[in-house]
C-alpha positions in Angstrom: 106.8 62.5 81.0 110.1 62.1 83.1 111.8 64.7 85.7 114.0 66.3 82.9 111.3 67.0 80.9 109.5 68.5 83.9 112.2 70.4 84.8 112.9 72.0 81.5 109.3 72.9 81.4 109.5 74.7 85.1 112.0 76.1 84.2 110.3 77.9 80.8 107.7 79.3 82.2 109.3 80.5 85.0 111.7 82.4 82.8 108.6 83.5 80.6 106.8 85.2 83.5 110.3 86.7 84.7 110.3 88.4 81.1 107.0 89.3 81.1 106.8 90.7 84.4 109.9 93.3 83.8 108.3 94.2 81.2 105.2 95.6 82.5 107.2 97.3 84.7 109.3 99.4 81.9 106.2 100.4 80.0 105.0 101.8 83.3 104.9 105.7 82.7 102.4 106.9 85.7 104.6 106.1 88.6 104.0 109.5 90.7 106.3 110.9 93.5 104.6 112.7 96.5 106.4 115.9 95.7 109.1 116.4 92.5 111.1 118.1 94.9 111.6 115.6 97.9 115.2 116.5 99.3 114.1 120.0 99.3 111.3 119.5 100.9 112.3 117.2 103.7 114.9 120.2 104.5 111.5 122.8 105.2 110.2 119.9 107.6 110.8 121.4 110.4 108.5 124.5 109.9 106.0 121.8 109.0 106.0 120.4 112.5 106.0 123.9 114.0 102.6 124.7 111.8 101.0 121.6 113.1 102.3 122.4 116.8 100.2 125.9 116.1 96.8 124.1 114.9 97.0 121.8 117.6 96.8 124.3 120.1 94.0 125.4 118.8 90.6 125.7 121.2 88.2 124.4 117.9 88.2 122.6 115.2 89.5 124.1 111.8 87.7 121.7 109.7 84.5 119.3 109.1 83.8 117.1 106.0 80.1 116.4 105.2 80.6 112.7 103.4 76.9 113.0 102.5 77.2 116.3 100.4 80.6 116.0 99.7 81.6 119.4 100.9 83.8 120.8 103.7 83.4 123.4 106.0 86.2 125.5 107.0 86.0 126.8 110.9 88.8 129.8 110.2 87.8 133.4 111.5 87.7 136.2 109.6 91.0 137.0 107.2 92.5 133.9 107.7 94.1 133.1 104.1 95.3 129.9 102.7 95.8 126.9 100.7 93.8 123.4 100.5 95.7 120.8 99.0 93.6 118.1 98.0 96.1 115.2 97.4 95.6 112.0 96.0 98.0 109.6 96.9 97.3 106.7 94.1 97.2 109.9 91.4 98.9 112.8 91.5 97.4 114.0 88.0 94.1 114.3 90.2 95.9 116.6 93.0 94.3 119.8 93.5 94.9 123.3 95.1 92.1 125.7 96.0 93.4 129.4 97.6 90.9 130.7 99.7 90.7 134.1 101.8 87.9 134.2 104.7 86.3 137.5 104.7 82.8 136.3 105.5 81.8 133.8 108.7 79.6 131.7 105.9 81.9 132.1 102.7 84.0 129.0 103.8 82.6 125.7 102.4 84.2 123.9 99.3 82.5 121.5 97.4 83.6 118.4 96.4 81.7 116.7 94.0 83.7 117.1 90.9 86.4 114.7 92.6 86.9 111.2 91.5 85.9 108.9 94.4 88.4 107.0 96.8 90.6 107.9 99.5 92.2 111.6 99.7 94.0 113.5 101.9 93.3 117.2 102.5 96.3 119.6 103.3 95.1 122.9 105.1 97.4 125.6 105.3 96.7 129.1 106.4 97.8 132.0 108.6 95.9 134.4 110.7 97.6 137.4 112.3 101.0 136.7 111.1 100.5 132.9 112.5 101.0 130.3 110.2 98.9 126.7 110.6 98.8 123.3 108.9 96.2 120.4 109.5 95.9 117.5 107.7 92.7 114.8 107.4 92.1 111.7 105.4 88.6 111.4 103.6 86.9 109.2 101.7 84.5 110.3 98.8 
């Protein structure tokens, strides 16, 4: 075999895997955006960082995840009201929201069995007395 025949060859394949390669990538059809509405959402940012400001100040801690049980325990007082958004970021098809309104010290624990294992993010928003909060954490299951 001599360098032209080499070459030629290189050359080929290389092509081949180019071709190959863009077309995995059209037949893709689960590429997931964090939110449809992103522009609109980067506008409302800034009451984001105002709800986070709010649950920082905060004297305890809003919530605690049980990896062992798979649960979480919401630390809220009574008629706080709000949103857990449990977001996967590899899968949007697997995000969740659960509403929930304290109106009991011990009705605030979520279970979290039925979710596919890996690495999550939950989203806590809620208010109490007209104040509005926002923590995030990061969990594995």
């Amino acid at each position: 075999m001599n360098w032209g025949k080499g070459i030629v060859i290189t050359l080929i394949v290389f092509i081949s895997l180019m071709v190959g390669l863009v077309t995995i990538c059209f037949k893709q059809d689960d590429i997931h955006l964090v939110t449809e509405d992103y522009y609109g959402e980067e506008i409302k940012y800034q009451d984001q960082i105002e709800k986070m400001i709010n649950a920082n100040s905060l004297d305890y801690k809003v919530l605690d995840y049980d990896g062992q049980l798979k649960k979480v325990d919401l630390h809220l007082p009574v008629g706080s009201k709000g949103t857990i958004h449990l977001f996967r970021p590899s899968d949007a098809r697997l995000d969740q929201k659960i509403d929930f309104d304290i109106s009991a010290m011990n009705a605030n624990a979520f279970d979290l069995k039925s979710l596919k294992p890996g690495y999550w993010k939950l989203k806590l928003t809620w208010s109490e007395n007209g104040v509005d909060y926002f923590h995030e954490e990061k969990i594995n299951i």
